[in-house]
C-alpha positions in Angstrom: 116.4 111.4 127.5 113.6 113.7 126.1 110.5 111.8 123.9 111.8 113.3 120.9 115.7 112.2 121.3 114.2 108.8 122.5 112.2 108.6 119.0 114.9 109.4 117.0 116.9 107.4 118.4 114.4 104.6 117.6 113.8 105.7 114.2 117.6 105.9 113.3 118.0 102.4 115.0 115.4 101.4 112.5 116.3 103.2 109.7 113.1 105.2 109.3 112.9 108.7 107.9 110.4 110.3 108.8 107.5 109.6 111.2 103.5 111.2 111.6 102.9 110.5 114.8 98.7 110.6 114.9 97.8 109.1 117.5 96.9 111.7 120.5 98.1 109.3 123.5 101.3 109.4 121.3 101.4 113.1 120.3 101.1 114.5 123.8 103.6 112.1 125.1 106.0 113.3 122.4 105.0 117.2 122.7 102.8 117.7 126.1 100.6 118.9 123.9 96.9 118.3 126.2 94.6 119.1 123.3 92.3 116.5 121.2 94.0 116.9 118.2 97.5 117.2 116.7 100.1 115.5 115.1 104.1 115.1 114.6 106.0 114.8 111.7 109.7 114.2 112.5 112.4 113.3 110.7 116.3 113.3 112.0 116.9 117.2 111.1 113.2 118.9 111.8 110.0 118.3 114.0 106.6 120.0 113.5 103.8 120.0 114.9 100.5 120.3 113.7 96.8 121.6 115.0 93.9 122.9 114.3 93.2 126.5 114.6 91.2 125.9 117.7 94.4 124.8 119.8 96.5 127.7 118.1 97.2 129.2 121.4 97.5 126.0 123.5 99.9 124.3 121.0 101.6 127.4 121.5 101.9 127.2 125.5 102.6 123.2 125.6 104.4 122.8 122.7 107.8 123.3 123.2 110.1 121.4 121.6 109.1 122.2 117.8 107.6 124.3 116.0 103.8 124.7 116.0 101.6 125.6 113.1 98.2 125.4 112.5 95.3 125.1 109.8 91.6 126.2 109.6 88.7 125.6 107.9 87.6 124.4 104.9 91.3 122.5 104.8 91.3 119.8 107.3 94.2 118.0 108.7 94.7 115.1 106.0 94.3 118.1 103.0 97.0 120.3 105.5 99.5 117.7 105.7 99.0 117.0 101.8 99.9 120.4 100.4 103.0 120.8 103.2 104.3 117.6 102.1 
């Protein structure tokens, strides 16, 4: 079973709803993603993952099971996630 289906599986088990997954260890076990920063937010319907502008190209190669986007500067990550949200 993939990391994704695996995590879902454990979040319905649980009955959680949606997930950020922050932790890198964790991200690029969930997406293969190799970069130093990026995070997941999954729920039971959508996936999406998120990166700096820096790994725009990477997240692209590696990241294949959701989609990728990607913020730049002045907005950082926690500001990003705020306004998508």
């Amino acid at each position: 079973m993939q990391p994704l289906s695996r995590l879902r599986t454990a979040m319905a088990k649980s009955e959680i709803g949606a997930l950020l997954v922050s932790d890198i260890v964790n991200v690029g076990w969930l997406t293969g993603f190799t970069g130093t920063y990026g995070r997941a937010v999954i729920t039971q319907d959508q996936a999406v993952f998120i990166t700096d502008g820096r790994y725009t190209l990477q997240a692209g190669e590696e990241v294949t099971n959701m989609p990728c986007v990607s913020f730049s500067s002045p907005v950082d990550g926690d500001e990003f996630l705020a306004q998508k949200v």
